[in-house]
C-alpha positions as CSV (number, residue, x, y, z in Angstrom):
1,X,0.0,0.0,0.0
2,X,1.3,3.5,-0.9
3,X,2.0,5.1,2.1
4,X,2.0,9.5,2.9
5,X,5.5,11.1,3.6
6,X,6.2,15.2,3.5
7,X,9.2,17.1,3.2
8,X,9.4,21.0,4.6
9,X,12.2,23.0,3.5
10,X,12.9,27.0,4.2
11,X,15.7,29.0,2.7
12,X,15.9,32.8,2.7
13,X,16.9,34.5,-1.1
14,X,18.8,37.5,-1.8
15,X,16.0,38.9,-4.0
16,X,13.0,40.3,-4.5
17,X,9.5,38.2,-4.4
18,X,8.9,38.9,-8.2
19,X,12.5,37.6,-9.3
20,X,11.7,34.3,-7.1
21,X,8.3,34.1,-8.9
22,X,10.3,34.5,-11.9
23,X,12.7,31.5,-10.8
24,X,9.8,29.1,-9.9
25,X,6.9,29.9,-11.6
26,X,8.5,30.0,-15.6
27,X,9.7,27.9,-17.8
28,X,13.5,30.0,-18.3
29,X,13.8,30.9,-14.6
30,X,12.8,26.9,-13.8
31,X,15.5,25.6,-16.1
32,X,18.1,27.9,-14.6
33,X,18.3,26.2,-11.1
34,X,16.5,22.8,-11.5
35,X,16.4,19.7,-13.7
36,X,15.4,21.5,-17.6
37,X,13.9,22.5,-19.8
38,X,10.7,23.6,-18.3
39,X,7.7,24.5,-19.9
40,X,4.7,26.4,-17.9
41,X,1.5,26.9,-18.9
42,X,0.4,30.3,-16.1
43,X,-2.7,29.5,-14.7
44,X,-4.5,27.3,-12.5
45,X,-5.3,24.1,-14.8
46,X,-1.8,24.5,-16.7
47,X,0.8,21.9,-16.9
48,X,4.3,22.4,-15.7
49,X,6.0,19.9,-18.1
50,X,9.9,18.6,-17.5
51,X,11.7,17.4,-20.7
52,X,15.2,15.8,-20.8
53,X,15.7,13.7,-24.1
54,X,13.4,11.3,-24.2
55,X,12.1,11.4,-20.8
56,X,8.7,13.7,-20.3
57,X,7.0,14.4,-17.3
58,X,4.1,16.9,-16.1
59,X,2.0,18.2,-13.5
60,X,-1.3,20.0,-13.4
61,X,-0.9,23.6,-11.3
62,X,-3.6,23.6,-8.6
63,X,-2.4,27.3,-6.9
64,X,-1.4,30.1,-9.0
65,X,-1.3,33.6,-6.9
66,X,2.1,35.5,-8.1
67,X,4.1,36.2,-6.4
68,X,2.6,34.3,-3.2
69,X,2.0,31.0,-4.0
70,X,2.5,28.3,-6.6
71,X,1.4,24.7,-6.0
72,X,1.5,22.1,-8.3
73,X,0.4,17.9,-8.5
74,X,1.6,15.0,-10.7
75,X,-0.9,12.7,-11.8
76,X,-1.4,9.6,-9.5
77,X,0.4,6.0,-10.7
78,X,-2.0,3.0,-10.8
79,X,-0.9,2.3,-7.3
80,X,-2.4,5.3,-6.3
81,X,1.6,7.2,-5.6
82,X,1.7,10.7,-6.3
83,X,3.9,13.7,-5.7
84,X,3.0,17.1,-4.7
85,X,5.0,19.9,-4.3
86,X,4.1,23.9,-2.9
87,X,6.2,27.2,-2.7
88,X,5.7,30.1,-0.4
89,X,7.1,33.3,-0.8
90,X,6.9,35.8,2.2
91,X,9.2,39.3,2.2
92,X,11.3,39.8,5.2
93,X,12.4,43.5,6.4
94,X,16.1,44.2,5.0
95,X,15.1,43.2,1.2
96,X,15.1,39.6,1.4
97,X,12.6,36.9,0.5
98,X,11.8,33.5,2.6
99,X,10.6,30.4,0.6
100,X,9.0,27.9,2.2
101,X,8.3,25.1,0.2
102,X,6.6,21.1,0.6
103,X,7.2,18.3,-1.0
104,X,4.1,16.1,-0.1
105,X,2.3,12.9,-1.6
106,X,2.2,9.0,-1.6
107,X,4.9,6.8,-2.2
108,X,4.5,3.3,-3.7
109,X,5.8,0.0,-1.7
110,X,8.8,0.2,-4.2
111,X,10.2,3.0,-2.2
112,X,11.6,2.5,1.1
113,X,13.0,5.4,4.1
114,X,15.7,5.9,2.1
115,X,13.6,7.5,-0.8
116,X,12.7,10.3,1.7
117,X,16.7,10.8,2.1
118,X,17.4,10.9,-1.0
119,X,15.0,13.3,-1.9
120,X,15.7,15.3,0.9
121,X,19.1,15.8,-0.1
122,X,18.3,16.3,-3.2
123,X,16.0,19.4,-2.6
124,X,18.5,20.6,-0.9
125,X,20.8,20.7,-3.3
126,X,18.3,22.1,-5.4
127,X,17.0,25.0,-3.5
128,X,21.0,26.2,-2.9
129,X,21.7,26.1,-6.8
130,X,17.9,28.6,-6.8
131,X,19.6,30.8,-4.0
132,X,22.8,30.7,-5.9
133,X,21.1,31.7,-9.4
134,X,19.1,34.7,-7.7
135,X,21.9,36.2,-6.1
136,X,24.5,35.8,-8.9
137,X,22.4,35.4,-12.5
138,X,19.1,36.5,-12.0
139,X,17.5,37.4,-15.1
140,X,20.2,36.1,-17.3
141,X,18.0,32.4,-18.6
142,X,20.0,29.2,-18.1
143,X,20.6,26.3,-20.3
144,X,20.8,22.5,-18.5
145,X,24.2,20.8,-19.5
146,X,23.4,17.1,-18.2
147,X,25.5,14.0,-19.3
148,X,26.4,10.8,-17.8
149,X,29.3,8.9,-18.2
150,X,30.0,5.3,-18.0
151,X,29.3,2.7,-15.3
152,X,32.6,2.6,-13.8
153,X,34.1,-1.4,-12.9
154,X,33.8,-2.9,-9.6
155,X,37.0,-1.6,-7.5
156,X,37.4,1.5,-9.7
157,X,37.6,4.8,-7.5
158,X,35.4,6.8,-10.3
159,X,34.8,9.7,-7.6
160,X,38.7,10.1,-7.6
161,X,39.0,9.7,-11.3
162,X,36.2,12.6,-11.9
163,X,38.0,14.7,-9.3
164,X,41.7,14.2,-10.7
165,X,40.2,14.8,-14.3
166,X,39.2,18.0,-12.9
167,X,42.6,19.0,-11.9
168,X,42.2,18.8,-8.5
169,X,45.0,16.9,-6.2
170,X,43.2,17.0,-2.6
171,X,39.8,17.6,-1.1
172,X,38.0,21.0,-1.4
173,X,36.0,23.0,0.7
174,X,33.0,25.6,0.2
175,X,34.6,29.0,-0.2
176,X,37.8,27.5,-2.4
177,X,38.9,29.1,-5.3
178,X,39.6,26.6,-7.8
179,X,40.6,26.2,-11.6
180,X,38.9,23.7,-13.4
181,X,41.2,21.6,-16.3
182,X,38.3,19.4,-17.8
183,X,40.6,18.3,-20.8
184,X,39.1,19.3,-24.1
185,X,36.8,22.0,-22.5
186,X,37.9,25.7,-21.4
187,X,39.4,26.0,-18.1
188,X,37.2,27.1,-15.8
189,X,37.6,29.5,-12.7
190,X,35.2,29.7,-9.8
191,X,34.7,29.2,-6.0
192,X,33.3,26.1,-4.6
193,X,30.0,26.9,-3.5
194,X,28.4,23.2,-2.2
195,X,30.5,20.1,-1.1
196,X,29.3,16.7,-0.1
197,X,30.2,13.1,-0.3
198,X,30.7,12.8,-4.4
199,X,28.8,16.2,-5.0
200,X,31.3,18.9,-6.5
201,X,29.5,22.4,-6.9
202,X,31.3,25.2,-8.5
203,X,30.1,28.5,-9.3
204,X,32.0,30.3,-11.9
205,X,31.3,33.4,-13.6
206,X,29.2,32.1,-16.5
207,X,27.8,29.0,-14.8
208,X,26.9,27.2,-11.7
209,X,28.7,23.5,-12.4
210,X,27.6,20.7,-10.8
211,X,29.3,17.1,-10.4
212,X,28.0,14.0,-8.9
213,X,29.0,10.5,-8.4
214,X,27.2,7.4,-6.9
215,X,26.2,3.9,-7.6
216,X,28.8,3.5,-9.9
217,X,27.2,6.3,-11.9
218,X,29.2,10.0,-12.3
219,X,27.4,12.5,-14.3
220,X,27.1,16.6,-14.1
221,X,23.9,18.6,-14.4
222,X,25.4,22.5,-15.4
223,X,23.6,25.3,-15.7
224,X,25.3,27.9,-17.7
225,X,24.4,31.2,-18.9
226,X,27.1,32.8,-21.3
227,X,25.0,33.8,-24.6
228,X,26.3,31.5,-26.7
229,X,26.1,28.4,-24.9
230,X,25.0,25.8,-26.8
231,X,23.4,23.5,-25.3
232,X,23.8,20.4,-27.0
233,X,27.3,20.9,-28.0
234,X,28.0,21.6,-24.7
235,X,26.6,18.0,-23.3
236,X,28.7,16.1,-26.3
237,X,31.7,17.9,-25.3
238,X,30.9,16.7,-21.5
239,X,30.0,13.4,-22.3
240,X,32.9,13.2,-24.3
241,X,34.9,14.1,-21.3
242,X,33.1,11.7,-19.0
243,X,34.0,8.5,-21.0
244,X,37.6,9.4,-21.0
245,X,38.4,10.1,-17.6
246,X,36.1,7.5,-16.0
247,X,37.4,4.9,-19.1
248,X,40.7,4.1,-17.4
């Protein structure tokens, strides 16, 4: 039997309640922080629609009250699983902006405790790449650079080998300036701005780069914002690199 879990999450943004409308509530300000493109149809009764090569999925907004309150729910799985989420926007005194969001639903006996962790992590990840984007690129649209690279073998070290095909010798913390050596891609200079077990985050002056490792399974989900990204171009040249260093 599906059973109800919910996930709370709070973070305060450096901007104004219409640029985090902007970020959550549109397809280009969506696709700038979280998994893209997004599409958004702006009304209660639209779809919010998620697109990533062959895989499409979609929700039906069920609260539309810029720039309060956005709510959104996926449609229910034979099982009767669903997945709802909710974003509140209240202005502080100084300038800045609380959201409050909820991640609610049903979860399908497939998913275990761990599910919850995951996503929890996850959203956290998440709603730091949102606070990142406000404070550093708001109003300058995104493109999503995502590419996996290989399974890596049993006893291979592929966290290490992403890592050292980066250019970096030693462990990093938030706050580092690094340079980036991806070879075949442009160097890339920025400050570490999230750490954690096999998560890499570096925000650089055109982008907010993201690596990840995990289950034998290292990939990165960028977000850059130079005008002439291209964005598939741009996930070849990655997935080019991720089959070389994680090939050894």
């Amino acid at each position: 039997m599906p059973r109800e879990f919910e996930l709370r999450k709070q973070v305060e943004l450096d901007a104004s309640p219409e640029q985090v409308w902007g970020a959550i509530a549109t397809g280009p300000g969506i696709s700038s922080w979280f998994m893209g493109p997004h599409e958004v149809q702006p009304r209660v009764g639209g779809t919010i629609k998620l697109t990533i090569g062959d895989f499409s999925e979609q929700a039906t907004i069920t609260a539309w009250d810029p720039p309060k309150r956005l709510a959104y729910r996926g449609d229910a799985g034979a099982d009767g699983s669903f997945h709802a989420m909710e974003y509140l926007i209240e202005t502080r005194e100084g300038g800045s902006t609380v959201l409050r969001f909820v991640h609610s639903g049903f979860l399908s006996d497939d998913w275990g405790a761990e599910y919850e962790d995951m996503t929890s992590y996850g959203w956290d990840k998440y709603l730091h790449t949102l606070a990142q984007y406000l404070r550093y690129f708001t109003g300058r649209p995104g493109i999503f650079v995502y590419a996996e690279g290989p399974p890596t073998a049993e006893g291979q070290d592929g966290w290490t080998m992403l890592t050292e095909g980066l250019g970096l010798t030693g462990p990093v913390s938030t706050g580092d300036r690094v340079r980036l050596t991806p070879e075949g891609l442009a160097p890339i200079e920025g400050v570490v701005d999230y750490v954690f077990p096999e998560f890499l985050g570096v925000r650089g002056s055109d982008g907010l780069y993201r690596f990840q490792g995990g289950s034998h399974q290292l990939g990165v989900g960028h977000h850059l914002f130079a005008a002439d990204v291209n964005g598939e171009e741009a996930a070849a040249a990655w997935q080019a690199w991720l089959s070389r260093v994680l090939s050894g």
